[in-house]
N, C-alpha and C positions, 0 to 999 in steps of 0.2 A: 069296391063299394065305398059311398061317402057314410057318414055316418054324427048327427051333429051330438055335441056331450049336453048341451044343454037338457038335451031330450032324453036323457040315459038316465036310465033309474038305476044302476048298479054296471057293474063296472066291463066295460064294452070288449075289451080284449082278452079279461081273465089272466092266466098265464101263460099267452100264446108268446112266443120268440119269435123273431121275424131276424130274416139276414140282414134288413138293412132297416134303419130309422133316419128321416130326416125332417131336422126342427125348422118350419115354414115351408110355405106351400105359394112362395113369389116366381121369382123370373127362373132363379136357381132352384128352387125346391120341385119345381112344375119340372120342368129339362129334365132334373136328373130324374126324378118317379119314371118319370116315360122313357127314357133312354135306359135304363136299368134292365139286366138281361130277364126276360118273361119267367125265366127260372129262380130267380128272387123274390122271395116276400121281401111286400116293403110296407112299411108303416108311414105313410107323410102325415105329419099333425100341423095343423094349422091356428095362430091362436087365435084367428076372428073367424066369423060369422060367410056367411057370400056376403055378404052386403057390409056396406060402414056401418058402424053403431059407437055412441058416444062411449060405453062402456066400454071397449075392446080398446080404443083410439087413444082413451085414458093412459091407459099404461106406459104410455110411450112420452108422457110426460117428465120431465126432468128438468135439471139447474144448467144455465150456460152462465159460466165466470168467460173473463178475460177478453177478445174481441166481439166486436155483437155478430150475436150467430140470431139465427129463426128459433122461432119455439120449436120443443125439439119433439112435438106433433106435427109440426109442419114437413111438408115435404115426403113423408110416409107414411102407408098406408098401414092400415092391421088387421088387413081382410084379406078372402081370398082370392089371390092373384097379385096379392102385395100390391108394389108400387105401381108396377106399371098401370093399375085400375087408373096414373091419371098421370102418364109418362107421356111427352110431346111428340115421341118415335124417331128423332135425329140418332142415326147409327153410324160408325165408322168404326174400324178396327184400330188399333195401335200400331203406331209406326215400329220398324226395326231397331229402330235408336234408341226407343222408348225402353226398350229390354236392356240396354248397352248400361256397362259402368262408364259414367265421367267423371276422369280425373278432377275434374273442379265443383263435383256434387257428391258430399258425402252423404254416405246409404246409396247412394244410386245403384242398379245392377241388380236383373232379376237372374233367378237360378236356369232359366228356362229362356228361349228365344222368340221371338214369334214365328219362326218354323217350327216349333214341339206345336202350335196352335193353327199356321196355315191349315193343317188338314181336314179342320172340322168346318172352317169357313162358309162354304155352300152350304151345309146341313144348318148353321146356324141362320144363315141368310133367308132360308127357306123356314125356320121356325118363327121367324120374325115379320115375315110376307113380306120382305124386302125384293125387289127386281132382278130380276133376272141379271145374270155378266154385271154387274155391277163394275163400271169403271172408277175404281177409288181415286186415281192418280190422274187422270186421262183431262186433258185442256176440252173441253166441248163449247169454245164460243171466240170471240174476240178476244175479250176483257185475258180471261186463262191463258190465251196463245202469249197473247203480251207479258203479260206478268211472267209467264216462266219462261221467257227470256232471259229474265234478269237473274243471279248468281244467287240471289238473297231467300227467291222465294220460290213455291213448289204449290202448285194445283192438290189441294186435298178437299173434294166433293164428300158430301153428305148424303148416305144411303135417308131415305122416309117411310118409316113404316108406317100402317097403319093409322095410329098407332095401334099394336096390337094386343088384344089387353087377354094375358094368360086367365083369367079369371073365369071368362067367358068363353073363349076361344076350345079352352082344353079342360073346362071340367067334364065333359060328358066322360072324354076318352079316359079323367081318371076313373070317374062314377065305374064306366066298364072293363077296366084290366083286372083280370081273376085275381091279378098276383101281387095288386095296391087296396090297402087298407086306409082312409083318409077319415082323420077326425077332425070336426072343425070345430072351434071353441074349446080347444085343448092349450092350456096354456105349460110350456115346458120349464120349469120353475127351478130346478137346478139339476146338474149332472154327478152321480155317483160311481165315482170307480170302485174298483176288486179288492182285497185286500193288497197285492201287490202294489198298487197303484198304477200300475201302467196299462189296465186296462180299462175300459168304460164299461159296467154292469148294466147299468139303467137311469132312466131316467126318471125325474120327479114328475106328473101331468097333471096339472088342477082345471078344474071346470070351474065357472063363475056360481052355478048354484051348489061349490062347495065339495063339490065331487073330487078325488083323490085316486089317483092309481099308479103304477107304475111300466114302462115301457121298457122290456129287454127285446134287444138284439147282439149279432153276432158286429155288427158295423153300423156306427154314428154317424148321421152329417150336421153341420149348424148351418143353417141358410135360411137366418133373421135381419140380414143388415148387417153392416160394419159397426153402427150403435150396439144393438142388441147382439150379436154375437159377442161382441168384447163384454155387456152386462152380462151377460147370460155365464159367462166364463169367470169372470173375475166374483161372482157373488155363489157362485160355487164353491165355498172353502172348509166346509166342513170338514174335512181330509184335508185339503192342502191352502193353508190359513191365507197363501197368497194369492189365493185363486188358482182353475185348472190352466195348467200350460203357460203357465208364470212366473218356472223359473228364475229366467229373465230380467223382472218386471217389464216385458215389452207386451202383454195384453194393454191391447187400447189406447197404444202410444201410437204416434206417426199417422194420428187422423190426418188426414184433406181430405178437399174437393175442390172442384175448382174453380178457376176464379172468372165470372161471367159480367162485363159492363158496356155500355154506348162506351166508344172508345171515341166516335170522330163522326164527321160527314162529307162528304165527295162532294164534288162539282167538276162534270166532264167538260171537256173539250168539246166544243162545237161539232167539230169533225167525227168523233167519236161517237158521239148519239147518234149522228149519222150512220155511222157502222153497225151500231146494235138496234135500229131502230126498226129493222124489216123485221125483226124477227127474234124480239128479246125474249121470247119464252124458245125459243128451239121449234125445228123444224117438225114434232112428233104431233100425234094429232093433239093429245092433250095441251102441247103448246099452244097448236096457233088455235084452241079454243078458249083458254084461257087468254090468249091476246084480244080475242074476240068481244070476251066478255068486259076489256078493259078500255075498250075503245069506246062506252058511253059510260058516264059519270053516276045515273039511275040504276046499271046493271053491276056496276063495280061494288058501289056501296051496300048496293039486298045481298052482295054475296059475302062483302067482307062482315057484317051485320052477321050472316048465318053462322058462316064457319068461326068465328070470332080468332080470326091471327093474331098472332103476335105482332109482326109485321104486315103491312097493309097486303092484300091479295095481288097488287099491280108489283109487288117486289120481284126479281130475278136475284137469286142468291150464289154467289160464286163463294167458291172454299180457298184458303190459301193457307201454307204452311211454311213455317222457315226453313231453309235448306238445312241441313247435318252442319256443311261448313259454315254459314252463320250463326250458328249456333256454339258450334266451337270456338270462332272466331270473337265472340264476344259473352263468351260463359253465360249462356243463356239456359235458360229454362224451353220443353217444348209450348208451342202453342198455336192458335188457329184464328185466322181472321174471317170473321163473315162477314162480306160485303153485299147490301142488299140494294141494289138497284132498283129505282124507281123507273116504272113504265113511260114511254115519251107519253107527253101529252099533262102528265101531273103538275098539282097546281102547289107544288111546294118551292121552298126557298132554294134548297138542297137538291141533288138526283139520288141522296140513299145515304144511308148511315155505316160505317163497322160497328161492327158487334164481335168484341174480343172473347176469345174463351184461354184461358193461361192456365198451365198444369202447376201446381204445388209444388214445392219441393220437400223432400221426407223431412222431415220435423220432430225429436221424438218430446219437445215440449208442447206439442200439440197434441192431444190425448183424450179419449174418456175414462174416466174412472168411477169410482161409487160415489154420490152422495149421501148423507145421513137420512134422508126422508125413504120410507118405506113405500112400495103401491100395495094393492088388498090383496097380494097375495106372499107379502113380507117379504119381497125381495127392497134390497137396496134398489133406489132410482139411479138412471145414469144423469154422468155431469160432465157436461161438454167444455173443455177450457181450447179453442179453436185457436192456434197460431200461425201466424205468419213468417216469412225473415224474408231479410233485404232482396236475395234475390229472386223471391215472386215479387216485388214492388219493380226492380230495376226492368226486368223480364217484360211487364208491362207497357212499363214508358218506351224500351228503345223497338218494343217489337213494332208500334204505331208508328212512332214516330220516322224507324226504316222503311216500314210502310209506304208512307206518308212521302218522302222522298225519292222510291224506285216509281212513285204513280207519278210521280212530278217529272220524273226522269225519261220515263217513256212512251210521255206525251199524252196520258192520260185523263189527265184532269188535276186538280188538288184538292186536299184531304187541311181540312178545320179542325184539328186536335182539340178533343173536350177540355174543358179549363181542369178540371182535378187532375190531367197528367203534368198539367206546367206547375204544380204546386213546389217549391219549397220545403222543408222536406216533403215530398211525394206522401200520401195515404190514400189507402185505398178504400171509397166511399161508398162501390157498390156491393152486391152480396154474394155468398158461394152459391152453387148450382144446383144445391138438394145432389149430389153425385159424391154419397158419405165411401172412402176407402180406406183402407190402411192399417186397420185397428187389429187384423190378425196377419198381418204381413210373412208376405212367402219370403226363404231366405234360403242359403245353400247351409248355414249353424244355428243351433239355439242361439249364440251368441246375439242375431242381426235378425230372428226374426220369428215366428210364431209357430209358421207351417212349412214342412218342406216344401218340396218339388211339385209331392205328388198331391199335396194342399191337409196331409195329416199332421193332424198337430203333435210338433217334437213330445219324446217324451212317450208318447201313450202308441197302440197297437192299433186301434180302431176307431180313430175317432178326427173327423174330417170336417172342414171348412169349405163353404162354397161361396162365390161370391165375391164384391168386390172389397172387403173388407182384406182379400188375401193379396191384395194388389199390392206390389213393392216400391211401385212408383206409379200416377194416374195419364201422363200424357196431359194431352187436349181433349181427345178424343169422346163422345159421348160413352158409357160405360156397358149400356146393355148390350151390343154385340159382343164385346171380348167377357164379359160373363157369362153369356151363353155357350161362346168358343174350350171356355174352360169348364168348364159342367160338363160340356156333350166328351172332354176326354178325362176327366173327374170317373164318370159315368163307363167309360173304356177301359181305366185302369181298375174299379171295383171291379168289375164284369169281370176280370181277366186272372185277379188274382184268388187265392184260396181266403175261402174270409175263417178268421178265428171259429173257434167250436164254442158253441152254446150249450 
């Protein structure tokens, strides 16, 4: 049952205990309610509304020091279905390397491989209305066969969802599980442990019209954001003055995300338009209809008009990735080139732009922490100080710029490097991806990181992290599939084990 607080005249759960509690009801908090064995109460609080509303949206306001970052309303939602309410749906999973330590990146190396996560893959695939066999890896045209020829670079396609927005998609089925309890405009205002301290009792829940109550269970999850999970954690100090699970001091350290700019633009070879020119969309039917639709200039533009792309509708998008060995070879960072191809017949200067996506490197001067401004419900606001180091800027420059010389190399065309890569010192102009991680990072010690293995936070018995905030390191990769991948076995490991007594 949903149930909104706004509308509560006294207090909606009383002293009920539930086995599990989880703070937000986004990409992560949706997964895990549903995936949670039918044998569990579960409690999901949500702290918005269904819908946007400026007062909910409020709270997520806060300070950015140090590189310019977005307002820190931007980019997140605080309603139900979280972000994805207005997520683009570009999916792929993380590469194997991405898990790997490397020697020339300190913090790298997650506790866990991407085979602990292969096995959820399909189910996640299928929660995200993503296609069927998805070839993640697989050349499917010209352009791919040729590139991965070369030594340098590696075919990495883009799953499209939807996009699919949990919101709508999967409130009825929460509205009807006997065994979820969902309140929305609950806002989770800080967490209280036991006297021990190692365990979580309950939690703080405010409604907007002032309403107060408290939420026990036997098991906690935080799945607000890598933002608001690190505030939500660190402004909890009533008991432990540094905040919960901050030992350390590494709550809300090692923010990223990642880094997204026009890197460049192509100009094919003669010949080569030649080769893609039967049949740039693929041989399926939606291809050659959407070829169809691109071969007059009056039907191109009422569609691009409609759907409002990004990229014009006439694009053909290829994925590319650095090989392991170039990457090793030249201490690089991972990352992904998208190449959008212009349909023959287009009346531009260019045949297509990149568009770079480049993974962060952990950072622990890159951080959120509290600022002194309160929001209405007296919590500290967060304060975003967003950093960079050399090698996300180097990472950049030589990924185009190798680029740029394997498409010259095998007869492809050549690639116009944006001026901000030729700069002097080098700075980077454009902005991060809205794709916040890192702020409760998974790690094999408290020493290196927030959350074990199994995403609970060091330190305490019951009390769990979902999301991409637990991420150790972020890839290229778009972040909602391997969120999902980790929830759905987040969601395996509750199931499985004995949860604490209430």
């Amino acid at each position: 049952m949903i149930f909104d607080l706004n509308s509560a005249t006294d207090d909606i759960i009383g002293s009920q205990k539930f086995d599990v509690c989880i703070c937000g009801a986004g990409v992560a908090g949706i997964t895990l309610a549903l995936n949670l064995s039918g044998k569990l109460s579960v409690l999901l609080l949500e702290a918005g509304g269904f819908d946007f509303s400026a007062e909910s949206q409020a709270i997520y306001e806060g300070e950015t020091v140090g590189r310019d970052f977005y307002e820190l309303t931007a980019g997140r939602l605080r309603y139900f279905g979280g972000t994805s309410n207005h997520w683009g749906g570009d999916c792929r999973p993380l590469d194997s390397y991405d898990f790997e330590r490397k020697n020339y990146l300190r913090f790298s190396g997650w506790p866990i491989t991407r085979s602990d996560l292969n096995p959820y893959l399909d189910q996640a695939e299928s929660i995200l209305d993503l296609p069927e066999n998805m070839a993640w890896n697989k050349p499917v045209g010209f352009i791919e066969e040729t590139i991965n020829s070369s030594r340098d670079f590696v075919t990495a396609n883009l799953g499209i969802s939807a996009p699919t927005r949990f919101g709508q998609k999967y409130r009825d089925d929460i509205q009807q599980r006997a065994n979820i309890t969902c309140l929305i405009n609950a806002n989770v205002t800080e967490l209280l442990l036991s006297e021990d301290l190692a365990t979580l009792d309950h939690l703080e829940v405010r409604g907007y019209g002032g309403q107060v109550f408290q939420a026990r269970a036997a098991c906690f999850v935080l799945a607000c954001g890598a933002i608001e999970n690190a505030r939500l954690l660190l402004n909890s100090n009533q008991q432990t003055p540094q905040g919960l699970g901050n030992q350390h001091d590494l709550v809300g350290r090692f923010f990223a995300d990642h880094l997204f700019a026009q890197a460049g633009e192509v100009i094919l070879e003669d010949n080569v338009v030649g080769r893609i020119g039967d049949s740039p969309f693929g041989d399926t039917f939606k291809g050659r209809l959407k070829q169809q639709i691109c071969k007059f200039g009056w039907t191109r533009e009422a569609a691009e008009r409609y759907r409002g792309r990004r990229f014009c509708l006439s694009d053909t998008r290829h994925g590319f990735a650095p090989s392991q060995q170039f990457m090793e070879q030249d201490q690089l960072l991972n990352f992904g080139i998208r190449l959008a191809l212009r349909a023959p017949g287009h009346e531009h200067e260019t045949d297509g732009i990149i568009v770079l996506c480049s993974e962060q490197a952990p950072n622990p001067s890159s951080r959120v922490s509290l600022a002194t401004a309160i929001d209405q419900f007296g919590m500290n606001k967060a304060k975003l100080d967003w950093q960079l180091s050399d090698i996300d800027l180097r990472t950049m420059q030589m990924a185009v710029f190798r680029f740029g010389e394997v498409f010259a190399e095998l007869g492809l065309g050549r690639v116009r490097v944006r001026d901000w890569l030729l700069a002097d010192p080098l700075e980077f102009t454009s902005g991060p991806g809205h794709h916040h991680m890192g702020t409760t990072r998974m790690a094999a010690s408290p020493e290196y990181g927030v959350v074990d293995a199994s995403q609970k936070i060091f330190g305490t018995d019951n009390l769990y992290v979902a999301g991409s905030s637990v991420f150790t390191t972020g890839g290229y990769a778009n972040p909602t599939l391997t969120i999902v991948q980790m929830t759905l076995r987040l969601a395996e490991h509750i199931n499985s084990r004995p949860l604490p007594k209430i």
